[in-house]
C-alpha positions, 0 to 999 in steps of 0.5 A: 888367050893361050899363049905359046912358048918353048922353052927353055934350054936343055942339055940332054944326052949320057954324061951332059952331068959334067957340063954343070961346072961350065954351065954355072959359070956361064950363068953367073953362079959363083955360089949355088945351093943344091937343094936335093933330098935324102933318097938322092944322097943315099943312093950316092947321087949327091956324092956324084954331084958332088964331085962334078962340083969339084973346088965350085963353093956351094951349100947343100939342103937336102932335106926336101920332103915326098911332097915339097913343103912350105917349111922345107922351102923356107929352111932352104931360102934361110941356108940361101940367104946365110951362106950369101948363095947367088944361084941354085942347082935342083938336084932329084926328082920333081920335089926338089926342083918344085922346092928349089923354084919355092926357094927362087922365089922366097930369096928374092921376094918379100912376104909370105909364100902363098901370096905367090900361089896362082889360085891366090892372084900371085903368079903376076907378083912373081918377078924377073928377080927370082933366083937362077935356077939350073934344074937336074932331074934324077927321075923320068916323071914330072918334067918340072926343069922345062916348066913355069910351075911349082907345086908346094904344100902351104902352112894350112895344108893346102897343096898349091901351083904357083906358076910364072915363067920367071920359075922356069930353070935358065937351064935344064941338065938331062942325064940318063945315067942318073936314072939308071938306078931308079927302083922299078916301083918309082920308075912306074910310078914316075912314068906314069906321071909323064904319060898322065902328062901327056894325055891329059895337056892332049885332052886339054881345051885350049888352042895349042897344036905345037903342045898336042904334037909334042905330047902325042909323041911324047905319049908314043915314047913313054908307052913304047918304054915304060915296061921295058925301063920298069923290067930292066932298069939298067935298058938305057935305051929305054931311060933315054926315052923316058926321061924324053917323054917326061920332058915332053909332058912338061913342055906342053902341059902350059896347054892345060891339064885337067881332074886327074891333076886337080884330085891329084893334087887335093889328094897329095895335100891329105896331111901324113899320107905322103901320097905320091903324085905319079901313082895318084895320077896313074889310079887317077888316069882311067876314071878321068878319061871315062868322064872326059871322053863324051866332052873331047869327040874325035880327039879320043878317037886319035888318042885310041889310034895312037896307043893301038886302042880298039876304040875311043871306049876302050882307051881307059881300060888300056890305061888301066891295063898298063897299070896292072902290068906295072904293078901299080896299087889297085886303087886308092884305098890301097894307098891310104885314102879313105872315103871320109877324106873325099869331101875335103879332097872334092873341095880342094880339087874344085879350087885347084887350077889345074880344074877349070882346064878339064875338057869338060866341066866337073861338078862335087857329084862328078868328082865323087863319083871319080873318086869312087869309082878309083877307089 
């Protein structure tokens, strides 16, 4: 039975950066560790932090990797626990903040990771005990400081969802402004992400109408403004409702996901390809819809006449047009994945648990078609 929720509570507007100090303070975090990445401190992000920070005492890591893994979660859980740290602020893109809610989890629970992984029975073992968390995202994408979700590569090279909503941030800081500088490449590759968001929680079978109302407008605002964010990056009309839209896709994709997710994330998982998700989503997108479409009736019909489609068939190939225009890879051998990966990848997307959420049920031969026909 699906149950409904929202949220979490959201500052959101140009400048609602500088509400951290008194934001901290009204959680009760005395000490935090940031927990950001290297792309973030280059770009002079973290200085800007930094400096809203003020005299506040805190620890940085900054070390998260493309794609979050075990070993970065437990470095930061190890600088938590010596610098006596009693909160945390996520600072960056999706990565940092699934790294920071891996964090909140090992600071305050007992052995190993993956036996917090949903697949593994472990989203029950998560407790009312993880650490606070305030969630400040840079890129306008995952969505992850509204979300009960973390997804983290495990030591055996896994890439796996551990759900709860005792991971969702006490708080979520959206700013603009810090996307203003984000690279048209990432701002593609990340809005996109959020428009997959979208459509496939639309798509998803689960009774959910307040999550379907907010991801078709979640939907209308990323289409309405991608191009114009990946053409003019400093648009700040354009980076306010992308950094919406992105927020929206997470808010309701507790509905469900669907294969776009589930080969995504096998696809992540391929060790030393540092696949990024927003672009494996957007490859993903056009084949997935193909496949779904027999299985999800009249709601492709609205989905066409909410992005100006001609038709319920011609909805891929207008996604897939929209990738062109952004520039996107032509396709997954363009990005590194070769097809002597497709039968690890087929085995991982088939335990994944974004799998069993698809409209319509995929079977090894349905996922390597998909793979092929995206490749």
């Amino acid at each position: 039975m699906p149950e409904i929720r929202y949220i979490t509570r959201v500052q959101f507007d140009f400048g609602s950066l500088a509400l951290l100090p008194a934001e901290l303070a009204a959680a009760g975090i005395r000490r935090p560790l940031v927990v950001s990445d290297p792309g973030i401190r280059a770009a002079g992000l973290l200085d800007q932090l930094m400096s809203t920070l003020g005299a506040q005492p805190h620890a940085v890591f900054d070390q998260t990797p493309g794609n979050p893994t075990e070993a970065a979660v437990m470095a930061a859980t190890a600088l938590y626990k010596t610098e006596a740290c009693d909160g945390l602020i996520a600072f960056g893109g999706g990565s940092s903040i699934d790294c920071a809610k891996g964090v909140a989890i090992m600071a305050t629970h007992t052995g190993r990771l993956v036996d917090y992984a949903t697949i593994e029975g472990g989203s029950s073992r998560i407790t009312a005990q993880t650490a606070p968390l305030i969630a400040i995202p840079t890129t306008a994408g995952t969505g992850s400081e509204v979300a009960r979700g973390s997804i983290l590569i495990v030591a055996d090279g896994r890439k796996l969802g551990f759900h709860s909503w005792h991971l969702v941030p006490r708080l979520a800081i959206l700013d603009p402004e810090l996307t203003i500088g984000l690279p048209a490449g990432l701002t593609a590759a990340t809005g996109m992400d959020a428009i997959a968001h979208c459509v496939e929680t639309y798509l998803a079978a689960a009774f959910n109408p307040p999550a379907e109302g907010i991801a078709l407008d979640g939907l209308a605002r990323g289409l309405a403004n991608i191009e114009r964010a990946f053409r003019d990056g400093s648009d700040r009309e354009a980076r306010r409702q992308m950094m919406s839209a992105s927020m929206q896709g997470a808010m309701a994709f507790q509905k469900g996901l669907g294969c776009v997710h589930s080969l995504s994330h096998a696809l992540g998982g391929l060790a030393g390809r540092h696949l990024h998700h927003g672009t494996l989503n957007a490859l993903l997108l056009p084949t997935v819809l193909r496949f779904n479409t027999p299985a999800v009736g009249a709601k492709m019909d609205r989905l066409a006449r909410e992005i100006g489609a001609s038709s319920a068939a011609a909805v891929p190939q207008a996604f897939a047009d929209l990738n062109v225009k952004l520039h996107m890879p032509a396709g997954l051998s363009a990005i590194g994945v070769e097809r002597s990966d497709f039968e690890g990848v087929i085995a991982n997307a088939l335990r994944d648990h974004c799998h069993g959420t698809n409209p319509r049920a995929a079977s090894v031969d349905d996922y390597r078609r998909m793979l092929e026909e995206a490749f």
